[in-house]
C-alpha positions in Angstrom: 95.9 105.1 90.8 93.1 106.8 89.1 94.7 107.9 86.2 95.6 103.9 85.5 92.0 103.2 86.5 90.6 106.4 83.9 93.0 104.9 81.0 91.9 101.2 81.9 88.6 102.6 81.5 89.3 104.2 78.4 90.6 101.0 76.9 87.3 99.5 77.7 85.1 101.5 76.0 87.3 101.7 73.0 87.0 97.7 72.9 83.2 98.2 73.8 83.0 99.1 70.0 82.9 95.8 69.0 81.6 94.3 72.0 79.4 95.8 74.1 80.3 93.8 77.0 83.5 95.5 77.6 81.6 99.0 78.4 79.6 97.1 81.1 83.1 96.1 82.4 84.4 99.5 82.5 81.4 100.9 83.9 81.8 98.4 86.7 85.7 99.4 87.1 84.6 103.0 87.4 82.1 102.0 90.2 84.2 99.9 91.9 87.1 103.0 92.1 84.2 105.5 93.0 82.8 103.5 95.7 85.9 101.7 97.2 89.5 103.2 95.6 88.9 106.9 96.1 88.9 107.3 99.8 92.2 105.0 100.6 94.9 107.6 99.4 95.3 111.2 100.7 93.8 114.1 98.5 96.4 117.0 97.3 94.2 119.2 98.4 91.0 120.6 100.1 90.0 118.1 103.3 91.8 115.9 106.1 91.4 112.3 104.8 92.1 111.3 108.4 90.3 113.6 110.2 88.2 111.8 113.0 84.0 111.8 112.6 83.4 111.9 116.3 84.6 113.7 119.3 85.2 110.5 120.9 87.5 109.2 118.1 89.4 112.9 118.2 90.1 112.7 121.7 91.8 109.1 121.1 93.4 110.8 118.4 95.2 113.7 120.6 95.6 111.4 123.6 97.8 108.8 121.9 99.8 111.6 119.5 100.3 113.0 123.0 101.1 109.8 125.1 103.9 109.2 121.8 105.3 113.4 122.3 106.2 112.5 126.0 107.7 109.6 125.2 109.6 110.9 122.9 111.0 113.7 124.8 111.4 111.1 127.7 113.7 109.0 125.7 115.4 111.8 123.8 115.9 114.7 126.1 118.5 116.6 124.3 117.1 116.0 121.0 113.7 117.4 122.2 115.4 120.3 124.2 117.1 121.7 120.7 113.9 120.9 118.7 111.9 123.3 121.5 114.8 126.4 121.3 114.2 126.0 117.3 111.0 126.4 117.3 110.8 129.3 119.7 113.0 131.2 117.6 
C-alpha cells in the first residue's frame, strides 16, 4: 500500500510541473496515508500493532484468547493432547 501511495505521489508532483494543482493533490494523498492508511496493516517490524492501550482492554484480550484455548481443547481432545506432548519436548 504505501509504495503505490509514494509512486502515486510521485506522479503528482511530476504533473505539478505544469500545474501546480496536482502538488496540492499529492500533498493531500500523502496526509490522508499519514493520518489514516498507516496504522491499518501490521508493521514488519519494531511494535505490536494490536497491542491493547489499557489494562482493561488487555484483560478482555487474554480472557477471550483463553475462553477460545478451552474450547478448543474441549472439542479436540486428542488434537490438543499431541499438540501439549510436542511442545514439552
Amino acid at each position: 500500500m504505501g509504495t503505490i501511495v509514494l509512486s502515486g505521489t510521485a506522479v503528482l508532483v511530476i504533473l505539478g510541473f505544469g500545474n501546480h494543482t496536482w502538488w496540492l493533490a499529492a500533498v493531500a494523498v500523502l496526509f490522508l496515508y499519514v493520518r489514516y492508511g498507516r496504522g491499518e496493516t501490521p508493521s514488519a517490524g519494531g511494535g505490536q500493532p494490536g497491542a491493547p492501550t489499557t489494562y482493561q482492554a488487555y484483560r478482555e484480550r487474554r480472557d477471550r484468547q483463553a475462553k477460545w484455548e478451552r474450547r478448543y481443547r474441549r472439542e479436540r481432545p486428542y488434537e490438543a493432547r499431541r499438540q501439549e506432548r510436542e511442545k514439552s519436548k
